[in-house]
ZAMARGU-4260 file (C-alpha; in steps of 0.2 Angstrom, whole numbers, plus 5000, padded with zeros to 4 digits):
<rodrens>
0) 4970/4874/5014 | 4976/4882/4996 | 4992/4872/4993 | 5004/4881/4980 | 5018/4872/4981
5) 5009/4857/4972 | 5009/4857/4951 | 4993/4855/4943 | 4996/4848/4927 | 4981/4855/4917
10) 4986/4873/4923 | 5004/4869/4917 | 4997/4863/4900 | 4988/4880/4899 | 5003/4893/4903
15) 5013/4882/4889 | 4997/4889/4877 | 5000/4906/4884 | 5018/4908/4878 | 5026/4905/4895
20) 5018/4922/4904 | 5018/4913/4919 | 5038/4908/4917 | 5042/4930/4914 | 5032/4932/4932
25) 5042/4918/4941 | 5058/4925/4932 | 5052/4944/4937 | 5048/4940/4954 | 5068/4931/4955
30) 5074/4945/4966 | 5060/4943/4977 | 5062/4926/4979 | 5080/4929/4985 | 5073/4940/4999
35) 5056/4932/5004 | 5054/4916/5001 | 5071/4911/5001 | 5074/4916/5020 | 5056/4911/5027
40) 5064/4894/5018 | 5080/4897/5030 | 5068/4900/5045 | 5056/4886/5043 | 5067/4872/5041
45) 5064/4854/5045 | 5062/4850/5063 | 5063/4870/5070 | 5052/4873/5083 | 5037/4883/5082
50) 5038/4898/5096 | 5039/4914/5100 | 5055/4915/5091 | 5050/4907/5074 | 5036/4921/5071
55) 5048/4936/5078 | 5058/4930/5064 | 5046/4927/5049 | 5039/4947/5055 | 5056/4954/5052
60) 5059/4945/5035 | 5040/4954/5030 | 5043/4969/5033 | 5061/4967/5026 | 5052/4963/5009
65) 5039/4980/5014 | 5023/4970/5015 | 5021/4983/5028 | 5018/4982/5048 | 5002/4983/5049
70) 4999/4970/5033 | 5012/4959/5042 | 5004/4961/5059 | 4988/4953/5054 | 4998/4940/5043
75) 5007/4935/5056 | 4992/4933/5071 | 4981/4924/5059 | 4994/4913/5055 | 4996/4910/5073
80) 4979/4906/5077 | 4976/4895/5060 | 4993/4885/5066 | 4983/4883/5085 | 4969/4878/5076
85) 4974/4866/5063 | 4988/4859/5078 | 5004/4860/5067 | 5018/4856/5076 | 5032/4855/5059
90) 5038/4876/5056 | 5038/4869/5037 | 5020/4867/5036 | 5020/4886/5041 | 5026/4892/5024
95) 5008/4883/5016 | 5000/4894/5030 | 5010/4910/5024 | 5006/4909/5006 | 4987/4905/5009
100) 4985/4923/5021 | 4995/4932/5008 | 4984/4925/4995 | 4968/4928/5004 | 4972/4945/5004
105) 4976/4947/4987 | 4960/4938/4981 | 4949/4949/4994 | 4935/4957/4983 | 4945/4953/4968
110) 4934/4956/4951 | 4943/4952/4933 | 4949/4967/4924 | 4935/4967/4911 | 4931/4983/4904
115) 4918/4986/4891 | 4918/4997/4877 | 4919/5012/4874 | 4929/5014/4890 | 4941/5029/4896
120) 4956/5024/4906 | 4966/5039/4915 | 4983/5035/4920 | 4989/5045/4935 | 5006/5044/4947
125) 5021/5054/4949 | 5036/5058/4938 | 5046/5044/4932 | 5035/5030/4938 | 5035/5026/4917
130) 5014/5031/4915 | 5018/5033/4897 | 5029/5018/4893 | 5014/5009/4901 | 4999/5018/4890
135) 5009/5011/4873 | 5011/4994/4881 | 4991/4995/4885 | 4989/5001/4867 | 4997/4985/4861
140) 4988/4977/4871 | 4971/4981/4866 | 4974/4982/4849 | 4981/4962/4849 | 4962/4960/4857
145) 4955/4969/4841 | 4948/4983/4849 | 4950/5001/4842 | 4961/5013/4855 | 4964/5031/4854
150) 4979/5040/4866 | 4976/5058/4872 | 4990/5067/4877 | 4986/5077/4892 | 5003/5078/4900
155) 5005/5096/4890 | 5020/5100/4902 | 5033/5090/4894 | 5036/5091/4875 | 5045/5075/4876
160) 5029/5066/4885 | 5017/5072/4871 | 5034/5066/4857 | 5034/5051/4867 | 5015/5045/4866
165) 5015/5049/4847 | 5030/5035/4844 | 5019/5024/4853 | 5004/5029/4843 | 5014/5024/4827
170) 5021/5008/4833 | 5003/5004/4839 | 4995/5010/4825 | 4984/5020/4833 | 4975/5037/4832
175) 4981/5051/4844 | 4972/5070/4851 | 4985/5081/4855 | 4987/5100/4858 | 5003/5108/4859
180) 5013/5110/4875 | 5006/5121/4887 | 4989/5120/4884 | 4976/5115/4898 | 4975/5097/4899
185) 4959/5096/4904 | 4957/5103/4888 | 4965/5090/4879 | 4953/5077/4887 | 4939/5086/4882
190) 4944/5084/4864 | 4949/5067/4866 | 4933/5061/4873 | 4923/5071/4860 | 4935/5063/4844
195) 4933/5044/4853 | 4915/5046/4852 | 4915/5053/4834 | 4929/5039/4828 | 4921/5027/4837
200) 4935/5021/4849 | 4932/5007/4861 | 4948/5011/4870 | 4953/5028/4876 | 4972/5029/4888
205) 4971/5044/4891 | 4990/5050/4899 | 4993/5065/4912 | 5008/5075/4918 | 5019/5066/4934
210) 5014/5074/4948 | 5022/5074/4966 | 5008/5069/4976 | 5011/5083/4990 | 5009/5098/4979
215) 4991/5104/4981 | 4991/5113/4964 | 4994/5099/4953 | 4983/5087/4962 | 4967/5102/4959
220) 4972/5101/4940 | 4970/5083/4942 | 4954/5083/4949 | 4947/5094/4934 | 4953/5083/4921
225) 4944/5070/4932 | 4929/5081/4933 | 4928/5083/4914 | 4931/5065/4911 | 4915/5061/4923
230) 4905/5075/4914 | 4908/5069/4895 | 4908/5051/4898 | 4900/5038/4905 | 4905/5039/4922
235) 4903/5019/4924 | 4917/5015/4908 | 4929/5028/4916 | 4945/5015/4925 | 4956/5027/4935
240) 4974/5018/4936 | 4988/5023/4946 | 5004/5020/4940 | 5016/5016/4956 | 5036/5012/4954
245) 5037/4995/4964 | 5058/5000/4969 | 5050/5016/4977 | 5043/5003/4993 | 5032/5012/5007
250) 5033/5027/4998 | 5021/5020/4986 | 5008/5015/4998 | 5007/5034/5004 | 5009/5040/4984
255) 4991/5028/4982 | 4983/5036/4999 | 4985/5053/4993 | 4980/5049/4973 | 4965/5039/4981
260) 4959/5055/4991 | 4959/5065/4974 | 4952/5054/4962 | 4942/5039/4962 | 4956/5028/4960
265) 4949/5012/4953 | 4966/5000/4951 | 4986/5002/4953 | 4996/4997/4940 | 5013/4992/4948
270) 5028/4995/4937 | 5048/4988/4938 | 5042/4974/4951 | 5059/4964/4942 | 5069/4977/4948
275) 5066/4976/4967 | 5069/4960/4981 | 5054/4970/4988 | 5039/4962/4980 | 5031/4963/4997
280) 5024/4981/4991 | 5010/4972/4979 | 5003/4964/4997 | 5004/4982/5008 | 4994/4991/4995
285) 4978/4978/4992 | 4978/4977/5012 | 4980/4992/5016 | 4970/5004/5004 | 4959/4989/4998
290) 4963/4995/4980 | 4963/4980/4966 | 4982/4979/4958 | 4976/4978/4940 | 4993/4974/4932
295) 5011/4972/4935 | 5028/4976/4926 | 5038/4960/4924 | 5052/4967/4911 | 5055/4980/4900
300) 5049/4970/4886 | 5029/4977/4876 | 5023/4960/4882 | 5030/4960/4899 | 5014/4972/4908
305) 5004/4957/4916 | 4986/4958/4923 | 4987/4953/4939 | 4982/4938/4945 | 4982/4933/4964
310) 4986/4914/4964 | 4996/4914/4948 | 5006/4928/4958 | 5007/4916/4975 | 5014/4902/4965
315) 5027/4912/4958 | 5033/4919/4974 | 5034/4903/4983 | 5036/4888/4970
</rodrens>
């Protein structure tokens, strides 16, 4: 059995070296905490009896925290029959059971983000799930690592949005293709790709209007840019991320099915999960639509857009 709840001191030495990013996921997963783990706590305390009852009740507290139904369904029944299995008769021995599903699920078919250069990411969602914020804090990312990035500007609708990405191309320090507002974004892509091959880019974050993931007009525009992405680069380097609001709960997990069904939607990058008591979301989508969740906003701060990490992300939202 994985046991997260127990400090491994070589692990601890190794966050210290990484400026305490583990310490912003606990702190941004503090709301969370609060609503999950702190009432599965209340639930399974010492001496409770494992029935009917005790499950009924660790259900409602999952789908309270949107892991889903269906997600939770299966958590609980496994747990069920692992708890038969293993003959535990202590409800606190249940919560070692809860975080080793959750983290089973997570870690399903997980791959490291590794991306090889020159690679093109798209970043797709809906308005106001902060897709641009999100492309400067990749920027900065990447260029920490050494590598050369270039943004393209494809959300042409909003003047602001293309204004935006060049602020974030100056504080970066890196190069930018943009046409003026208006202009075909498919367009703007095609330029971009052609620029990143010439200047020799590793990195190109390519960003695209918000679209509301029921209107069929925007989603065919999409799938053009996608098209042209595929045609003028390597189809294998192109990452399709979807940018999701984690407040936005369910609704995100039909947001992702409907993205998914457009594009090839290749990992969901999960924004504002501080601001929500509903961490639960990160769970529904990976069981549900089977898509990796690539990174997760922690805080508002350029350094605060963690790659995911299953286990690290357990052991913050249980310890």
């Amino acid at each position: 059995m994985l046991n997260f709840f127990k400090k491994n001191k070589k692990e601890d030495a190794n966050e210290k070296d990484k400026k305490g990013l583990y310490q912003k996921l606990k702190d941004g997963l503090t709301r969370t905490r609060s609503n999950f783990t702190a009432k599965i706590d209340g639930i399974l305390s010492l001496g409770r009896k494992i029935d009917d009852e005790l499950f009924e009740e660790l259900e409602e507290i999952l789908i309270l925290a949107d892991v889903g139904v269906i997600t939770t369904e299966k958590i609980i029944d496994n747990i069920k029959i692992k708890a038969k299995e293993q003959k535990i008769k202590e409800a606190d021995k249940i919560k070692d059971l809860l975080a080793e599903e959750i983290y089973n699920i997570m870690e399903a078919n997980e791959k490291p983000f590794n991306i090889t250069s020159p690679a093109m990411i798209l970043i797709v969602g809906v308005n106001g799930v902060g897709k641009t914020t999100t492309i400067g804090k990749l920027a900065n990312k990447y260029k920490n690592e050494g590598k050369k990035v270039l943004l393209v500007a494809a959300d042409t609708f909003r003047a602001a949005a293309i204004d935006q990405l060049e602020v974030w191309a100056s504080r970066n320090n890196c190069e930018i293709i943009r046409h003026e507002e208006g202009s075909d974004p498919a367009s703007v892509v095609f330029d971009g790709i052609k620029a990143a091959k010439a200047r020799g880019a590793d990195i190109i974050l390519c960003d695209t209007a918000g679209r509301l993931h029921n209107k069929k007009n925007l989603m065919e525009e999409l799938k053009k840019i996608y098209r042209v992405a595929q045609r003028e680069f390597d189809n294998s380097n192109i990452e399709t991320l979807l940018v999701l609001d984690a407040t936005t709960g369910q609704n995100a997990v039909q947001q992702a099915k409907i993205f998914k069904e457009a594009v090839n939607v290749t990992g969901i990058i999960l924004t504002k999960l501080d601001g929500t008591a509903k961490g639960g979301i990160v769970i529904s989508i990976k069981s549900e639509l089977d898509i990796p969740v690539r990174f997760i906003g922690v805080g508002e701060g350029i350094d605060d857009l963690q790659e995911f990490d299953s286990e690290k992300f357990v052991r913050a939202l249980f310890e």
